[in-house]
CHARMM-style PDB file with segment names, atoms N, HN, CA, C and O in Angstrom:
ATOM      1  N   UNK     1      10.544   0.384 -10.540  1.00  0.00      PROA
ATOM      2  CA  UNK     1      10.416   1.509  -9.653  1.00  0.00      PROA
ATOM      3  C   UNK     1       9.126   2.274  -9.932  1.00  0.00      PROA
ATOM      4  O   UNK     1       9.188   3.503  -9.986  1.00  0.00      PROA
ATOM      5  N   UNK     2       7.875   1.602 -10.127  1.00  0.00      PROA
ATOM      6  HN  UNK     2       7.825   0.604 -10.084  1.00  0.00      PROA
ATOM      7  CA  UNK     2       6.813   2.283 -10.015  1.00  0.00      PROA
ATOM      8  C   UNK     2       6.023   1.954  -8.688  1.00  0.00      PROA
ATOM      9  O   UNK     2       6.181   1.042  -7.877  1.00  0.00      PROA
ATOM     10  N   UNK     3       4.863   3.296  -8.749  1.00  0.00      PROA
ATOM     11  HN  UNK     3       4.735   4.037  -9.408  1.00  0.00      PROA
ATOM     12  CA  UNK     3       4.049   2.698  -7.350  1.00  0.00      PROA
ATOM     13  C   UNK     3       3.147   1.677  -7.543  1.00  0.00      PROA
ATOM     14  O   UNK     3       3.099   1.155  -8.657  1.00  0.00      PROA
ATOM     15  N   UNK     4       2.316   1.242  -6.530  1.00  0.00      PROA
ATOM     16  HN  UNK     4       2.355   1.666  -5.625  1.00  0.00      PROA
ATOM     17  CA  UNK     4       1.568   0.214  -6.222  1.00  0.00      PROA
ATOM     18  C   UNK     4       0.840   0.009  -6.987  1.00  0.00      PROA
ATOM     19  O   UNK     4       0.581  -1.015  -7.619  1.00  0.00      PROA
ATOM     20  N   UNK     5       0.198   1.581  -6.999  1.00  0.00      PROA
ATOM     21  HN  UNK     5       0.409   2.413  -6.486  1.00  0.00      PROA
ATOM     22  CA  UNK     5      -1.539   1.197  -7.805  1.00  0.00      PROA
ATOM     23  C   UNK     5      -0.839   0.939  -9.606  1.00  0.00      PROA
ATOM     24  O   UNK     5      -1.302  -0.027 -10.213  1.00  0.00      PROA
ATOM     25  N   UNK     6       0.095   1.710 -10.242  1.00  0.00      PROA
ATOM     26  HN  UNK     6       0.471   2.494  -9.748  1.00  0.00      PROA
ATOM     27  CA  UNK     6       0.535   1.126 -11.227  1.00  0.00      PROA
ATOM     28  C   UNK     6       1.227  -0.082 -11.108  1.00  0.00      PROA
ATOM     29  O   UNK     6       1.289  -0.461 -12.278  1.00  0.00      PROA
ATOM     30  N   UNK     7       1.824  -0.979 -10.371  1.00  0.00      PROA
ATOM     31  HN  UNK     7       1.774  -0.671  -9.420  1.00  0.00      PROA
ATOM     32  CA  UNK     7       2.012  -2.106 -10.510  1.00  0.00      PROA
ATOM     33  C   UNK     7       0.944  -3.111 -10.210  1.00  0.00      PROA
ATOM     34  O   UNK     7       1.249  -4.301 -10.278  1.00  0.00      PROA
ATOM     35  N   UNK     8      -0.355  -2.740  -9.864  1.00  0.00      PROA
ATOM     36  HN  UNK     8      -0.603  -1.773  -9.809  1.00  0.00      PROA
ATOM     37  CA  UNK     8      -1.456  -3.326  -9.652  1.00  0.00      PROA
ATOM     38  C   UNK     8      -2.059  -3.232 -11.231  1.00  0.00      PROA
ATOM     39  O   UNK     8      -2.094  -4.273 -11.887  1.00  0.00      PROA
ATOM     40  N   UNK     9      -2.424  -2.256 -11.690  1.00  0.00      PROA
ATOM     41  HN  UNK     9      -2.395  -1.410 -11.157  1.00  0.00      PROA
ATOM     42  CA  UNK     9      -2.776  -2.123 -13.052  1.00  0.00      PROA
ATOM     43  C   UNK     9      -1.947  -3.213 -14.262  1.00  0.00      PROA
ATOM     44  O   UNK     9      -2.524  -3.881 -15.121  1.00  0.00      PROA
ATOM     45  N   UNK    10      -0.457  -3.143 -14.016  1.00  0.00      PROA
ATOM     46  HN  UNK    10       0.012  -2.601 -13.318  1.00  0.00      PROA
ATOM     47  CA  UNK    10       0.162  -4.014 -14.721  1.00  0.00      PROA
ATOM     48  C   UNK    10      -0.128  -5.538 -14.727  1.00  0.00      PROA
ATOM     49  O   UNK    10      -0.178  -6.364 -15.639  1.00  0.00      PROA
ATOM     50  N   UNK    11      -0.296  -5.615 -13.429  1.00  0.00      PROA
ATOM     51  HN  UNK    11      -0.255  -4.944 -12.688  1.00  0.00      PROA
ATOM     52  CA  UNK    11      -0.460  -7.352 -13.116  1.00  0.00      PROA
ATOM     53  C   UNK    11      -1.660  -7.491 -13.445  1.00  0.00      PROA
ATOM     54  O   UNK    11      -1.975  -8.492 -14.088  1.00  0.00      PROA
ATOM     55  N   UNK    12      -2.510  -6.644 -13.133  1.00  0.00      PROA
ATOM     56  HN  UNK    12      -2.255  -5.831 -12.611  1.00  0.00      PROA
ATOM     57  CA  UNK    12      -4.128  -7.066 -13.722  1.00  0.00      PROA
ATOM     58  C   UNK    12      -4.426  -7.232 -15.287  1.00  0.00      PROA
ATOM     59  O   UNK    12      -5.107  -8.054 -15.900  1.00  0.00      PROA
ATOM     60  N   UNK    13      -3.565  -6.007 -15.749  1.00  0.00      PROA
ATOM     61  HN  UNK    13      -3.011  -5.339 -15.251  1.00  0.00      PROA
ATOM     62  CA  UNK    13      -3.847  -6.321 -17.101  1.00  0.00      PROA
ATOM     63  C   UNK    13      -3.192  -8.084 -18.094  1.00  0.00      PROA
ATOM     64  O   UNK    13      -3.384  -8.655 -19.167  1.00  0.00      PROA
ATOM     65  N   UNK    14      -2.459  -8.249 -16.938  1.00  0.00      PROA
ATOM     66  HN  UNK    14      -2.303  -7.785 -16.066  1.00  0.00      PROA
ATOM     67  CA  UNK    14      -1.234  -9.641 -17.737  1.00  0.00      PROA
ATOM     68  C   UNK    14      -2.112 -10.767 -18.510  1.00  0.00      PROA
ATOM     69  O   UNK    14      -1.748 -11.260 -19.577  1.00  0.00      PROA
ATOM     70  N   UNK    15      -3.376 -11.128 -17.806  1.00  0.00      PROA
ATOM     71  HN  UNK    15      -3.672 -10.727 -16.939  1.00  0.00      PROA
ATOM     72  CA  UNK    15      -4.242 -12.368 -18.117  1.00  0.00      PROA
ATOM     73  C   UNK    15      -4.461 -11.816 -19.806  1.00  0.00      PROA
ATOM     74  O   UNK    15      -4.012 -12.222 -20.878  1.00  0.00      PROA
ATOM     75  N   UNK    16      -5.179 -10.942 -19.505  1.00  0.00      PROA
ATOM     76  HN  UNK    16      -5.544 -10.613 -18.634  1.00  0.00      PROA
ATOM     77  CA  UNK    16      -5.900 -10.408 -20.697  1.00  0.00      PROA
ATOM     78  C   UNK    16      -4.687  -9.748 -22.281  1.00  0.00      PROA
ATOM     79  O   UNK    16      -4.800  -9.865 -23.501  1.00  0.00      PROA
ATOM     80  N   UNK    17      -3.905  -9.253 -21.611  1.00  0.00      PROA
ATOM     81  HN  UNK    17      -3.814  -9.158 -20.619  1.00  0.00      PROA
ATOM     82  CA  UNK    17      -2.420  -9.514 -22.741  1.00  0.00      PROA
ATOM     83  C   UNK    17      -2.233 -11.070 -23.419  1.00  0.00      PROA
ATOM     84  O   UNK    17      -2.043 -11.478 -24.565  1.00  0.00      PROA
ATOM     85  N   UNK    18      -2.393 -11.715 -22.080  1.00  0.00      PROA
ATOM     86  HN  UNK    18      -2.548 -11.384 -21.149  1.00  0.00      PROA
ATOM     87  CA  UNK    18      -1.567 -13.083 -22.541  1.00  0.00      PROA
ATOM     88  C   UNK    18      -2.747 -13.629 -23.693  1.00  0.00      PROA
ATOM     89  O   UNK    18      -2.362 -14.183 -24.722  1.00  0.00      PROA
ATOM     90  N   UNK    19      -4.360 -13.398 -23.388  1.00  0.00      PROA
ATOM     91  HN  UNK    19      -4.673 -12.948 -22.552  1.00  0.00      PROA
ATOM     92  CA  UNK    19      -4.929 -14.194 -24.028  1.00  0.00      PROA
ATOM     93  C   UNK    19      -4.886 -13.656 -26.026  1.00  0.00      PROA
ATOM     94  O   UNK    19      -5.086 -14.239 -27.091  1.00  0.00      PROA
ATOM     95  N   UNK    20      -4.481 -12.163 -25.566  1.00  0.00      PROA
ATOM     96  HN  UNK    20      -4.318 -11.690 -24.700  1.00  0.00      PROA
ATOM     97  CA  UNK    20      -4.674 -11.754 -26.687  1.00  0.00      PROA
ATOM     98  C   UNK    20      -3.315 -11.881 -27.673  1.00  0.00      PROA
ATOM     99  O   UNK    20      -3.273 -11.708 -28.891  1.00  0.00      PROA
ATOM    100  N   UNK    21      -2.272 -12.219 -26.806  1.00  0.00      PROA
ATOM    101  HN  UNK    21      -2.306 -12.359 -25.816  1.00  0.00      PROA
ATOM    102  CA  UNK    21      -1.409 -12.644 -27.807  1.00  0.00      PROA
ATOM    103  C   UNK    21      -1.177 -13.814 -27.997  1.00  0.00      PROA
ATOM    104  O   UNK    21      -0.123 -14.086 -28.572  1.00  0.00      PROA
ATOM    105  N   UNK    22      -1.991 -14.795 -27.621  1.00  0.00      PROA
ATOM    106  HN  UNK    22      -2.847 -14.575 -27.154  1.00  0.00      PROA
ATOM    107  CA  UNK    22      -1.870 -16.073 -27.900  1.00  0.00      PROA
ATOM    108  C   UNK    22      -2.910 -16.346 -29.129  1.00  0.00      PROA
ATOM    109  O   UNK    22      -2.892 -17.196 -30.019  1.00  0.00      PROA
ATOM    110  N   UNK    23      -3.940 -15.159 -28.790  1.00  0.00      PROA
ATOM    111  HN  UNK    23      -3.955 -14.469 -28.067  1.00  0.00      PROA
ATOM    112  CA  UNK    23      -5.382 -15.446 -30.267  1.00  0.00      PROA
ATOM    113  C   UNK    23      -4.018 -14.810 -31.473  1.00  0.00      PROA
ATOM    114  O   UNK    23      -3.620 -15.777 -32.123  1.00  0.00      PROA
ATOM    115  N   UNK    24      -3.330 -13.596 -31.850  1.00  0.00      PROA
ATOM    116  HN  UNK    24      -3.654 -12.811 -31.322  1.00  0.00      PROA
ATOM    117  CA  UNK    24      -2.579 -13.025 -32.564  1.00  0.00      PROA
ATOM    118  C   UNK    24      -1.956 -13.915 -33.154  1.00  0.00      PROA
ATOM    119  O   UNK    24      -2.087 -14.080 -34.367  1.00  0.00      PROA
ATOM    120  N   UNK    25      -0.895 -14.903 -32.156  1.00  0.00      PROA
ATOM    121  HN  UNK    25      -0.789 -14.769 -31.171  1.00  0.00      PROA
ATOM    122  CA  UNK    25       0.257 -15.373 -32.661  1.00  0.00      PROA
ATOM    123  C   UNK    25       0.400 -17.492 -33.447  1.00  0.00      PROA
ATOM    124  O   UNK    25       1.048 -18.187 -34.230  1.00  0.00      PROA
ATOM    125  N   UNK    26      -0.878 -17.548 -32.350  1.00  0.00      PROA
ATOM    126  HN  UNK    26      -1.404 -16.984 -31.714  1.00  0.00      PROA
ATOM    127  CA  UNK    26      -0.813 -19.146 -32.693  1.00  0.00      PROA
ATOM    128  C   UNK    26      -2.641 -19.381 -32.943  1.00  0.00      PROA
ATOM    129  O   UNK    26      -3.199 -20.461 -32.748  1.00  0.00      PROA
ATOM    130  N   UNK    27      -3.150 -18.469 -33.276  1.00  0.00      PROA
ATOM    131  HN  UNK    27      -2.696 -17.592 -33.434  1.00  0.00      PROA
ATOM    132  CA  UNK    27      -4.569 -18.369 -33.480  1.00  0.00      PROA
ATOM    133  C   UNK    27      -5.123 -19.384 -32.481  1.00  0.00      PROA
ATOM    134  O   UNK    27      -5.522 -20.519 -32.741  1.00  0.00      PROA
ATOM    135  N   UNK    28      -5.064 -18.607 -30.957  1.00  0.00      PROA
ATOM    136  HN  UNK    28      -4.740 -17.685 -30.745  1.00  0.00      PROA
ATOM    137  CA  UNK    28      -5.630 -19.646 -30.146  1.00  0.00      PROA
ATOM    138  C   UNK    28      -7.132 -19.182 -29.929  1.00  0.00      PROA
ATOM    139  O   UNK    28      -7.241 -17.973 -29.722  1.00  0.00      PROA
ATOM    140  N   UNK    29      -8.462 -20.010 -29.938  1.00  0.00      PROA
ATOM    141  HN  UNK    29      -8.373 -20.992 -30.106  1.00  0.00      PROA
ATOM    142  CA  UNK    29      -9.921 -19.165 -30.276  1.00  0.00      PROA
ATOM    143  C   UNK    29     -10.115 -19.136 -29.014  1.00  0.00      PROA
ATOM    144  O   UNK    29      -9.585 -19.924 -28.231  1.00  0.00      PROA
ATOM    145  N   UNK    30     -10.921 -18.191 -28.686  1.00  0.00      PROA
ATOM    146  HN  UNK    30     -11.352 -17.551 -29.322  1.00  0.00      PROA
ATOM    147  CA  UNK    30     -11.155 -17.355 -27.532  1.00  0.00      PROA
ATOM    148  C   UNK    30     -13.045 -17.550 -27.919  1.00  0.00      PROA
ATOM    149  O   UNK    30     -13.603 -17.155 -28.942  1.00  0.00      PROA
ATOM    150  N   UNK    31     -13.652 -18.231 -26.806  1.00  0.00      PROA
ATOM    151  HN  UNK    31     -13.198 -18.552 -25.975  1.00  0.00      PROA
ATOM    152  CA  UNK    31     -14.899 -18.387 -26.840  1.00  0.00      PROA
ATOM    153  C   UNK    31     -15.921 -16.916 -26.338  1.00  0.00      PROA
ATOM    154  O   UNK    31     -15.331 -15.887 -26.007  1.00  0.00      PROA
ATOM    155  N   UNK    32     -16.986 -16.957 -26.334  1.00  0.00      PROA
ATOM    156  HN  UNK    32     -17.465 -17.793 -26.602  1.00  0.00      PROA
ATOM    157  CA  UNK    32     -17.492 -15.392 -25.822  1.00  0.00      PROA
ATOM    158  C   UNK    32     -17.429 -15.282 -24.328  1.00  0.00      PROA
ATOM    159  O   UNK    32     -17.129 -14.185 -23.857  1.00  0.00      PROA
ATOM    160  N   UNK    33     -17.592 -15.945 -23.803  1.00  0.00      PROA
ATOM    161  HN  UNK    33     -17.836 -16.836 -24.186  1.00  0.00      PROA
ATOM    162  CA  UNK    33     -17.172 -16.247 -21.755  1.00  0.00      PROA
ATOM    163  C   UNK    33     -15.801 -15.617 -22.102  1.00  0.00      PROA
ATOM    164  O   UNK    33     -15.628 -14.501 -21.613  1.00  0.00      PROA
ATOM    165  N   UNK    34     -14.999 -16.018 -22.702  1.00  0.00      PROA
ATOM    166  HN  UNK    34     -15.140 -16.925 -23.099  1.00  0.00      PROA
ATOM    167  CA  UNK    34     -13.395 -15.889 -22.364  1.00  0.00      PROA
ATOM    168  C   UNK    34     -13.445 -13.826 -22.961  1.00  0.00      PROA
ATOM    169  O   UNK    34     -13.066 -12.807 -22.384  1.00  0.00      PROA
ATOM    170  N   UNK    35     -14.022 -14.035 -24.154  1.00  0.00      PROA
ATOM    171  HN  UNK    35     -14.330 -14.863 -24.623  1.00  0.00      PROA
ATOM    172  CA  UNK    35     -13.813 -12.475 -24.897  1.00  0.00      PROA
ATOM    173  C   UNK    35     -14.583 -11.367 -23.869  1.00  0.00      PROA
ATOM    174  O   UNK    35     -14.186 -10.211 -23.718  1.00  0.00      PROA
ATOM    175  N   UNK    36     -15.668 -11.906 -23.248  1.00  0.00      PROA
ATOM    176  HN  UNK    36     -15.990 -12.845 -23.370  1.00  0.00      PROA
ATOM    177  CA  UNK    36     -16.419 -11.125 -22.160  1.00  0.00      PROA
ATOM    178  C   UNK    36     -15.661 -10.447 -21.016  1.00  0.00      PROA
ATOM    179  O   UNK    36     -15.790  -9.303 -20.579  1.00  0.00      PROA
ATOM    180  N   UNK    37     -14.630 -11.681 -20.543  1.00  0.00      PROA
ATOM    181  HN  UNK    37     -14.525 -12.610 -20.899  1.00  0.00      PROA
ATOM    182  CA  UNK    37     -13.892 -11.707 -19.421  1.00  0.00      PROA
ATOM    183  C   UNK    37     -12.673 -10.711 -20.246  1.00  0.00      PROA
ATOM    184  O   UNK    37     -12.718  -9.596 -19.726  1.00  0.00      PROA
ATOM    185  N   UNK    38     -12.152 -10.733 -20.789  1.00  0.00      PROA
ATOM    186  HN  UNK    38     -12.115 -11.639 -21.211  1.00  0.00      PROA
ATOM    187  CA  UNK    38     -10.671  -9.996 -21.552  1.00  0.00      PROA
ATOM    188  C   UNK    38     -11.254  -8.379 -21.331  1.00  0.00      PROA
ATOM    189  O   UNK    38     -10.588  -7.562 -20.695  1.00  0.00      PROA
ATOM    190  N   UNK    39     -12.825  -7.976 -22.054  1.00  0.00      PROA
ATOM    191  HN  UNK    39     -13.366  -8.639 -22.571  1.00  0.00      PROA
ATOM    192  CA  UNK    39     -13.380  -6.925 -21.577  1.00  0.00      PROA
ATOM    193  C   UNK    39     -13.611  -6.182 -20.859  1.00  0.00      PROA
ATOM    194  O   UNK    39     -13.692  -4.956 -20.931  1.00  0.00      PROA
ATOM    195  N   UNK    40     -13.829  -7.356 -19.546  1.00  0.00      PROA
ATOM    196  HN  UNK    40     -13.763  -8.352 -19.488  1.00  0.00      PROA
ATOM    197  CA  UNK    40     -14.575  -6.805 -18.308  1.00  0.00      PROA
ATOM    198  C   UNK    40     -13.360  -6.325 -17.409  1.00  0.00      PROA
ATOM    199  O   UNK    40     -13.443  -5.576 -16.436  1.00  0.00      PROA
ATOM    200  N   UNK    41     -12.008  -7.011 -18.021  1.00  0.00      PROA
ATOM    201  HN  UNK    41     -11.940  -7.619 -18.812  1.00  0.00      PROA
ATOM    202  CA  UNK    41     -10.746  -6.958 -17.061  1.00  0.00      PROA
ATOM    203  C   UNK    41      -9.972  -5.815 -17.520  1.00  0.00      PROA
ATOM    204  O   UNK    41      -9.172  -5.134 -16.878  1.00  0.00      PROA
ATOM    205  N   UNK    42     -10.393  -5.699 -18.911  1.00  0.00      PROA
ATOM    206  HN  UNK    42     -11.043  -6.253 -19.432  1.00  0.00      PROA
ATOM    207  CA  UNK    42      -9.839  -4.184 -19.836  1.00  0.00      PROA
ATOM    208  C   UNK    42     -10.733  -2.708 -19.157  1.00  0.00      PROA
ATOM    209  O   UNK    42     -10.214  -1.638 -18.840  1.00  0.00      PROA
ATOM    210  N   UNK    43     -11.938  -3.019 -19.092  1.00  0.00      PROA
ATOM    211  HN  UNK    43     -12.360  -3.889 -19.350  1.00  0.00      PROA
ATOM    212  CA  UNK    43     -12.513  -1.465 -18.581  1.00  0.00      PROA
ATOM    213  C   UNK    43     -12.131  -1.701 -16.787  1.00  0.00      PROA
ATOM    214  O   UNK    43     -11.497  -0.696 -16.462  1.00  0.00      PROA
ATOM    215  N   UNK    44     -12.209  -2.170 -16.171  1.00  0.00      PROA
ATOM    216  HN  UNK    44     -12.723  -2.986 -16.435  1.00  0.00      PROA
ATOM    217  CA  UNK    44     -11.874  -2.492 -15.303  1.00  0.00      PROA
ATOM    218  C   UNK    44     -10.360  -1.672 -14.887  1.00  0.00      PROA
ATOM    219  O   UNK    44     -10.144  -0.769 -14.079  1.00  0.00      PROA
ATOM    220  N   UNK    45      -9.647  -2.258 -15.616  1.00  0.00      PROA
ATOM    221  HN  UNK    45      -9.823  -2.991 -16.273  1.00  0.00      PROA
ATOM    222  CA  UNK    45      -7.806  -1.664 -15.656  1.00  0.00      PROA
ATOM    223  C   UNK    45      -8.491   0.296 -16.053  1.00  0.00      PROA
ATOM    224  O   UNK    45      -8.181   1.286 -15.391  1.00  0.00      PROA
ATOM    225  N   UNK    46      -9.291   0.275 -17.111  1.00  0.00      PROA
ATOM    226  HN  UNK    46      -9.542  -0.529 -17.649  1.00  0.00      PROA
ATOM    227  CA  UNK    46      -9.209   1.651 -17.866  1.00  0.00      PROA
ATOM    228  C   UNK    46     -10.025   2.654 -16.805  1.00  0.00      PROA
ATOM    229  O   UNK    46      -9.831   3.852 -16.600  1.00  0.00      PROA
ATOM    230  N   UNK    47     -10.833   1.908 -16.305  1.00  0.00      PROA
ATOM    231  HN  UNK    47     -10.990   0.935 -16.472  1.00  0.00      PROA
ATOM    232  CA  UNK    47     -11.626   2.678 -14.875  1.00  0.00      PROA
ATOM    233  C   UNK    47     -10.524   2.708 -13.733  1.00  0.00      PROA
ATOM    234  O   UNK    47     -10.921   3.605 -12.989  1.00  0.00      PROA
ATOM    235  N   UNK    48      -9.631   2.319 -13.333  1.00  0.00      PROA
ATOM    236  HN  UNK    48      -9.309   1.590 -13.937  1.00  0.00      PROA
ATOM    237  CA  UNK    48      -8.527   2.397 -12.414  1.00  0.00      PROA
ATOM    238  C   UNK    48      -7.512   3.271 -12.398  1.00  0.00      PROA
ATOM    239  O   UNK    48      -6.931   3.863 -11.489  1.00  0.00      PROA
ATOM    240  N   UNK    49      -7.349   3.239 -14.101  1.00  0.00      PROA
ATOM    241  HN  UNK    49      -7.821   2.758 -14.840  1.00  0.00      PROA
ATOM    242  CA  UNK    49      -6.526   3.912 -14.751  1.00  0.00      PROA
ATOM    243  C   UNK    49      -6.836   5.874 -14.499  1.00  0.00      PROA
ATOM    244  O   UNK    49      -6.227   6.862 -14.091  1.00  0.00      PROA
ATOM    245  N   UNK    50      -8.392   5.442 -15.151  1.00  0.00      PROA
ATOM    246  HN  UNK    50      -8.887   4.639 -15.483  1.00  0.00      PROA
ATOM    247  CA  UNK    50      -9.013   6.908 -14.860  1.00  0.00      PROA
ATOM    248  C   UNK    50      -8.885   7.420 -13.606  1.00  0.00      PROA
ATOM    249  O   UNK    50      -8.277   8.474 -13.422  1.00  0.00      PROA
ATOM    250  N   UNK    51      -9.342   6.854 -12.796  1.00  0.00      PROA
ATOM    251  HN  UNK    51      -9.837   5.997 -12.945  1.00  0.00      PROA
ATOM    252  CA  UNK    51      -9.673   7.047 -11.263  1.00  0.00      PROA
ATOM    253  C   UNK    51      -8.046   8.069 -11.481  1.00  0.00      PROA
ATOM    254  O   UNK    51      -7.906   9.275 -11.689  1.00  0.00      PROA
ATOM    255  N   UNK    52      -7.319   7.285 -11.369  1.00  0.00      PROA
ATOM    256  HN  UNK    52      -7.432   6.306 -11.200  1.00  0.00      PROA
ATOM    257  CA  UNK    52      -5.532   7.920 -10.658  1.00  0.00      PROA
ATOM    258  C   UNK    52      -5.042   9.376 -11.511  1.00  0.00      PROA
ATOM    259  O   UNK    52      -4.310  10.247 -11.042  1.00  0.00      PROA
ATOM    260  N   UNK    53      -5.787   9.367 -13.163  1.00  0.00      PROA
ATOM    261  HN  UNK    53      -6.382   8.659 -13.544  1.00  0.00      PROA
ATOM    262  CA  UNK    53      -6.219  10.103 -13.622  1.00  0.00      PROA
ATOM    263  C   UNK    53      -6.203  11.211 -12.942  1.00  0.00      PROA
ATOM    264  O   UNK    53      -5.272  11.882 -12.497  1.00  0.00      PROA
ATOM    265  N   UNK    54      -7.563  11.357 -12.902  1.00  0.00      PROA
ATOM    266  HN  UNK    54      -8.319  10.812 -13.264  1.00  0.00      PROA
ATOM    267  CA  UNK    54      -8.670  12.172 -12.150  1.00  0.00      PROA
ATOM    268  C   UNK    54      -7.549  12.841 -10.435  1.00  0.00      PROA
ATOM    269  O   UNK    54      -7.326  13.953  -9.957  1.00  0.00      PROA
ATOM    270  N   UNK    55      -7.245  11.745 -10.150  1.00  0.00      PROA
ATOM    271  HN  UNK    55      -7.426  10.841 -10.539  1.00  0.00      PROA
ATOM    272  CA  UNK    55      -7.113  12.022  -8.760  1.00  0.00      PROA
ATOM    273  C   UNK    55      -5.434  12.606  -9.008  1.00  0.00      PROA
ATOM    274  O   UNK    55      -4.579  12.849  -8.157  1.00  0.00      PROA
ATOM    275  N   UNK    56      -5.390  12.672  -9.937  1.00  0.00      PROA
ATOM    276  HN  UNK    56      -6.085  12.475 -10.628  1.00  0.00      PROA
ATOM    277  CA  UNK    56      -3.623  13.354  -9.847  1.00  0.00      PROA
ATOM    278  C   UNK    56      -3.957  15.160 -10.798  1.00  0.00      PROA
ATOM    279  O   UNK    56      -3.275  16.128 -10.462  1.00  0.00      PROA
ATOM    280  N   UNK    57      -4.800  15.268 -11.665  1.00  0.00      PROA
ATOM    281  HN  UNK    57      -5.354  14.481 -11.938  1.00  0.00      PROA
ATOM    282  CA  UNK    57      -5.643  16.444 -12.013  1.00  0.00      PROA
ATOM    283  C   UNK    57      -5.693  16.722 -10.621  1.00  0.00      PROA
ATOM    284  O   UNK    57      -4.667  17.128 -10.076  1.00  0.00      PROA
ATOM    285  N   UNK    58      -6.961  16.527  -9.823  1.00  0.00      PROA
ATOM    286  HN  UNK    58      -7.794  16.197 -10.266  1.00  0.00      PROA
ATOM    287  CA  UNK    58      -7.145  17.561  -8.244  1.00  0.00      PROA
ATOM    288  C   UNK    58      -5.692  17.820  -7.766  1.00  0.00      PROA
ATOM    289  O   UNK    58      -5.556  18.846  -7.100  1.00  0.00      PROA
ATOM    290  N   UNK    59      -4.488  17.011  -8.007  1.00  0.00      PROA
ATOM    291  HN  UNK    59      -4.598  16.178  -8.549  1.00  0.00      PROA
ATOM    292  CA  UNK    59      -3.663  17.769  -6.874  1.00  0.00      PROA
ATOM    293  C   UNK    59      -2.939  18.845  -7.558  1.00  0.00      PROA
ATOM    294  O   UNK    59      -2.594  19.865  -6.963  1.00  0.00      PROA
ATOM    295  N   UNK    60      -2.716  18.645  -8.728  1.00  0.00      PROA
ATOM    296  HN  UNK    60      -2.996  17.815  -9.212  1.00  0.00      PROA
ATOM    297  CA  UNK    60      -2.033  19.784  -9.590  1.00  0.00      PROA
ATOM    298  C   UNK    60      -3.029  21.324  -9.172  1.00  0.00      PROA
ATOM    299  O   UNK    60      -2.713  22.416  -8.700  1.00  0.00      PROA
ATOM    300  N   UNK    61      -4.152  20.800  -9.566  1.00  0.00      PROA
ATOM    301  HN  UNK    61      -4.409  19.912  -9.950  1.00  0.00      PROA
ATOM    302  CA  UNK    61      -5.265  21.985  -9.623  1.00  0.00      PROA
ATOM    303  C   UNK    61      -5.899  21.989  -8.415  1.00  0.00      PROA
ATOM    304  OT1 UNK    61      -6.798  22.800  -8.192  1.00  0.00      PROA
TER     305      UNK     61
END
């Protein structure tokens, strides 16, 4: 029972969970293409994140 843009955030983040608990648990190596991509999909989620942030501050205030 959440909204969109948080169930959008969730699913986006899934790739980048999965890779990192697969390096954690069965030491699977993660090349720099792959560690680049885990990054780019992490600020990505954290810039989205902000945005809704930001945009839920203006309605309070």
């Amino acid at each position: 029972m959440v909204g969109a843009s948080t169930a959008s955030i969730i699913g986006s983040s899934s790739p980048a969970l999965t890779a990192l608990v697969a390096w954690i648990t069965i030491n699977e190596t993660l090349n720099v293409i792959q560690s680049i991509g885990i990054g780019v999909v992490t600020l990505g989620i954290a810039l989205l994140s902000a945005e809704e942030f930001v945009k839920s501050l203006k309605i309070r205030g």
